[in-house]
N, C-alpha and C positions, 0 to 999 in steps of 0.2 A: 350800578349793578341792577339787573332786572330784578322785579317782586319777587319772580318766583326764582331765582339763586338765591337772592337774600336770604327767603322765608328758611329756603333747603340748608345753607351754610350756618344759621342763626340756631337749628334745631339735630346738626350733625357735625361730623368731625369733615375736615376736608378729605377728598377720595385721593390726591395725590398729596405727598408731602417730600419734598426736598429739602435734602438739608448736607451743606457744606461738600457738594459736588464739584469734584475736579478731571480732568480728563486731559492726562500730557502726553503729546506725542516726538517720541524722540526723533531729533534730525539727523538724517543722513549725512555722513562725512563730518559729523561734530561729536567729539566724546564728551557724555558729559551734558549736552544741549536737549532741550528739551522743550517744544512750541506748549505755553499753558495756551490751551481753547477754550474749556471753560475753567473758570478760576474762584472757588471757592462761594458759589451759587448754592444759593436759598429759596425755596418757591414754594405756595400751595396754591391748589387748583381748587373751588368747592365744588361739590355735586350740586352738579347743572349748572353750573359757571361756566366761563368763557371768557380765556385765559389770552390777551394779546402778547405776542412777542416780536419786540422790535431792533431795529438796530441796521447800520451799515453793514453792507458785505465784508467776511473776516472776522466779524465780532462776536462769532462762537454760536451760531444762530443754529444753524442745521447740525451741529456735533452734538449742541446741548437736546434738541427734540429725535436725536439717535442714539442719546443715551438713556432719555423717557420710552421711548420705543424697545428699546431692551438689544439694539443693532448693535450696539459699542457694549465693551465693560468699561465701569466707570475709573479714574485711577485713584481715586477715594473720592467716601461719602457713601450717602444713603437716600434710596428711592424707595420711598414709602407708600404704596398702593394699598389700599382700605388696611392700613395699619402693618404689614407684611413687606419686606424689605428685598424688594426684585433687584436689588445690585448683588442678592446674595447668594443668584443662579446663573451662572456664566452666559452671555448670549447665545451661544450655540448650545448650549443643554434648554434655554429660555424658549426656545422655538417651538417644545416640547412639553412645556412645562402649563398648567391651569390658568396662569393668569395671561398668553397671548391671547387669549380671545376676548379676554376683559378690555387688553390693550390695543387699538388698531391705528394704522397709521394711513393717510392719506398723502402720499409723495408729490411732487415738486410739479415734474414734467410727465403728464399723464402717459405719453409714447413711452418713454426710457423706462416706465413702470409697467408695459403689459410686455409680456413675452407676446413675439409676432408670431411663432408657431399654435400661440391656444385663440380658439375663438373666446370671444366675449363670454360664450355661456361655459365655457372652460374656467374663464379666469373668474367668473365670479362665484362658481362654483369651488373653486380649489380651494380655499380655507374648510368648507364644509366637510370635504373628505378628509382633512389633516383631521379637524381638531374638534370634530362634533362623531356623535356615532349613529348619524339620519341614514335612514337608507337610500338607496340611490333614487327609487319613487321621491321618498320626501328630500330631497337635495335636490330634484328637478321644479318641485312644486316650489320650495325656497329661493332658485333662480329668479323664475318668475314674477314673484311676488316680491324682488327685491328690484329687477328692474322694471316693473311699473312702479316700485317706490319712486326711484330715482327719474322716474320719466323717460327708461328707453324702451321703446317700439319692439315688442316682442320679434318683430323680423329682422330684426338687427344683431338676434342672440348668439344667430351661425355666423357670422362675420369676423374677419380678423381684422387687427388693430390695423393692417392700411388701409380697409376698407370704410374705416369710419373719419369721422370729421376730430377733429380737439374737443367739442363740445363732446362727442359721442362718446370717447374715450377718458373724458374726464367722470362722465357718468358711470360709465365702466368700473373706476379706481374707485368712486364714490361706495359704486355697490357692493363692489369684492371688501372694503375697511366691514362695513356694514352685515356681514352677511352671517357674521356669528354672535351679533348684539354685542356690541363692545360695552364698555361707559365708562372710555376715555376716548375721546379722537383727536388725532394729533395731526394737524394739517400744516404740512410744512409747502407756504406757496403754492395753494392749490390751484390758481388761475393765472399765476406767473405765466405759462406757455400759451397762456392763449388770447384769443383780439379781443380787446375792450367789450365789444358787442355780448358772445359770448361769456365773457367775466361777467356779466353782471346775470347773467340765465344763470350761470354757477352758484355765486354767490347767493343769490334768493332761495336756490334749492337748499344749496346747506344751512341758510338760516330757519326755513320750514322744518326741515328734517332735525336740527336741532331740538325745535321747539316742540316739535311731535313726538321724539324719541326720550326727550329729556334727557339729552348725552350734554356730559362734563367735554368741554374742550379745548385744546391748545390749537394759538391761530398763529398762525408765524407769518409776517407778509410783508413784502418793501413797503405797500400801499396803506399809507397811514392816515384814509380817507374810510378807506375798509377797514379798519382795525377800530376805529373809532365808535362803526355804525354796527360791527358785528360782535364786541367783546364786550365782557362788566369791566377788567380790570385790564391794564396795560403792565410790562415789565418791559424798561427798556435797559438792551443790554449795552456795553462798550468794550472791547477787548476783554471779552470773557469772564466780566461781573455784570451782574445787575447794577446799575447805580440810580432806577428809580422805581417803584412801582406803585400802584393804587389805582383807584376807583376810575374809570377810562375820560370820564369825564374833567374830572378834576387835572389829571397828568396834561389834557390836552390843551386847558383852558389857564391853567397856571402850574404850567414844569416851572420845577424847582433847579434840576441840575441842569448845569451849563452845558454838559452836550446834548440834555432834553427839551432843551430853547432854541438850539442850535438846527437840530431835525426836525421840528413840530416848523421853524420859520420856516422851510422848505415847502410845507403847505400851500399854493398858490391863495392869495386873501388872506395871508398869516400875519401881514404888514410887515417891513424891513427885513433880506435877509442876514442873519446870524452866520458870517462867516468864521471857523475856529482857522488859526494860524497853525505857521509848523505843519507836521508830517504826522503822521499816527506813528507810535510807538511801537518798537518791535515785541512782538506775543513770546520772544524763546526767551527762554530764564530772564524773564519781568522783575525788577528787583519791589520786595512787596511792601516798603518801607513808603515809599512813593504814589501818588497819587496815579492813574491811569492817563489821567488828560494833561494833567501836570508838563505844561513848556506849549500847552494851545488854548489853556482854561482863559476868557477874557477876567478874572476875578479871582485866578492863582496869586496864592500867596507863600512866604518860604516854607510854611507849617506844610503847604502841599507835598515838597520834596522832603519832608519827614517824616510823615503820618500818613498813612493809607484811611480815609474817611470811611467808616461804616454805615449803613443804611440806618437812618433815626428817621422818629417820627418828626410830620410838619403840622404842628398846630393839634384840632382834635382828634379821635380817637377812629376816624374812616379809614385810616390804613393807610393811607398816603406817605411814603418813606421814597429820603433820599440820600445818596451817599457822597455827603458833599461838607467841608468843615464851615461852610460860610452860605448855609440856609438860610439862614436870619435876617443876614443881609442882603438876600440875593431879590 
């Protein structure tokens, strides 16, 4: 964790708090049936931390940062934003309600996220008339000044999303999250859609702007190269639990659970890889007696198909937790 989360989290309470989040979504042509996404997640975020999340495609990744977002309602639990529990405003009254501007979100595929009818200076404009009450002088002056924040070219403000590049448009999404002072930002895959080149212009910008703003945030990313270099702490998920979290360093350098050995060897220079056997386990009515990885674990044992493992602590008292019956040994 960097000095300055540390100091912040050591001398406050954390600004998100999760606790026992679930989110089912019933299946079509099954009575009864029901996909768990996320499955009974735990998490906090500190003010001015930077929050990694990781995981395989399917593993409840983007359901769970749309349920932080206030996009979904939750199907139990509690989202706890500076102490005030935003699951307990329906998402669409949320839209509406004091704390979306606290909350902003940074989407995937920067195109699938601008409307191609608003210019640039539209889109990053449009939270400012929702949910601030600036006049339309001070909402042009706020444009402005957010994209020189973000590094775009005032002549680029009349412009519609096909007239700009990925970079451009990614700038776009950056300013419009930004435009009403969040402090949380939740970035789910924010340089996913675009060429390496580009991802790393991204990437240095939202690590600057972090560090200038002093914004709390959640990173979601395949790229667990970036997740390493841009977060304090990692959560990595597997079929809709967390099963490890802590200090980013420490998870990278010595994962504990066997699907977090499994994805960190993926790493090129990670030495040998960690192939899991078997198939992934279906997410519809999960029986919850049973381990997650349970019939691909290399170090399952029968206790696994009995016992659902809980996150404990490893060792001292840095937060490092994994949900696995055979830490000890692992």
């Amino acid at each position: 964790m960097s000095s300055v989360a540390n100091s912040m989290n050591a001398s406050t309470p954390p600004i998100l708090q999760v606790e026992r989040l679930h989110k089912r979504f019933a299946v079509t042509g099954q009575r009864g049936a029901f996909l768990h996404a996320v499955d009974d997640v735990s998490l906090e975020i500190g003010r001015g931390e930077s929050v990694g999340l990781v995981g395989e495609s399917g593993c409840g990744k983007s359901t769970l940062v749309r349920l932080l977002a206030r996009l979904h309602d939750p199907s139990e639990g509690r989202i706890l934003f500076e102490g005030q529990d935003l699951a307990e405003t329906p998402a669409l009254r949320f839209a509406r309600s004091p704390h979306r501007s606290a909350v902003q979100m940074v989407f995937q595929d920067p195109t699938d996220s601008l409307n191609p009818r608003y210019t640039a200076r539209h889109t990053i404009g449009e939270p400012l008339k929702l949910l601030t009450t600036l006049t339309a002088a001070q909402q042009q002056l706020r444009v402005q000044e957010l994209s020189e924040q973000v590094g775009l070219p005032p002549e680029l403000l009349d412009r519609y999303p096909h007239q700009l590049s990925g970079g451009q448009k990614a700038r776009v999404g950056i300013a419009r999250a930004l435009a009403v002072h969040p402090r949380l930002l939740i970035l789910d895959e924010p340089t996913a859609a675009l060429d390496v080149s580009v991802q790393a212009v991204v990437l240095q910008l939202l690590q600057r702007l972090r560090s200038e703003l002093g914004l709390s945030c959640l990173f979601v990313s395949h790229d667990l190269n970036v997740v390493r270099l841009l977060t304090d702490r990692v959560a990595v998920m597997y079929l809709g639990r967390i099963v490890e979290v802590g200090p980013s360093e420490a998870v990278f350098r010595h994962p504990r659970h066997p699907y977090t050995r499994a994805l960190i060897s993926s790493i090129p220079g990670q030495g040998p890889r960690i192939k899991l056997s078997g198939e992934v386990a279906s997410p519809i009515n999960p029986p919850h007696e049973v381990c997650r990885l349970h019939g691909r674990c290399p170090i399952g044992q029968d206790l696994c198909a009995r016992q659902m493992p809980q996150l404990r602590a490893i060792g001292d008292d840095s937060g490092h937790r994994a949900a696995c019956h055979f830490i000890d040994g692992a």
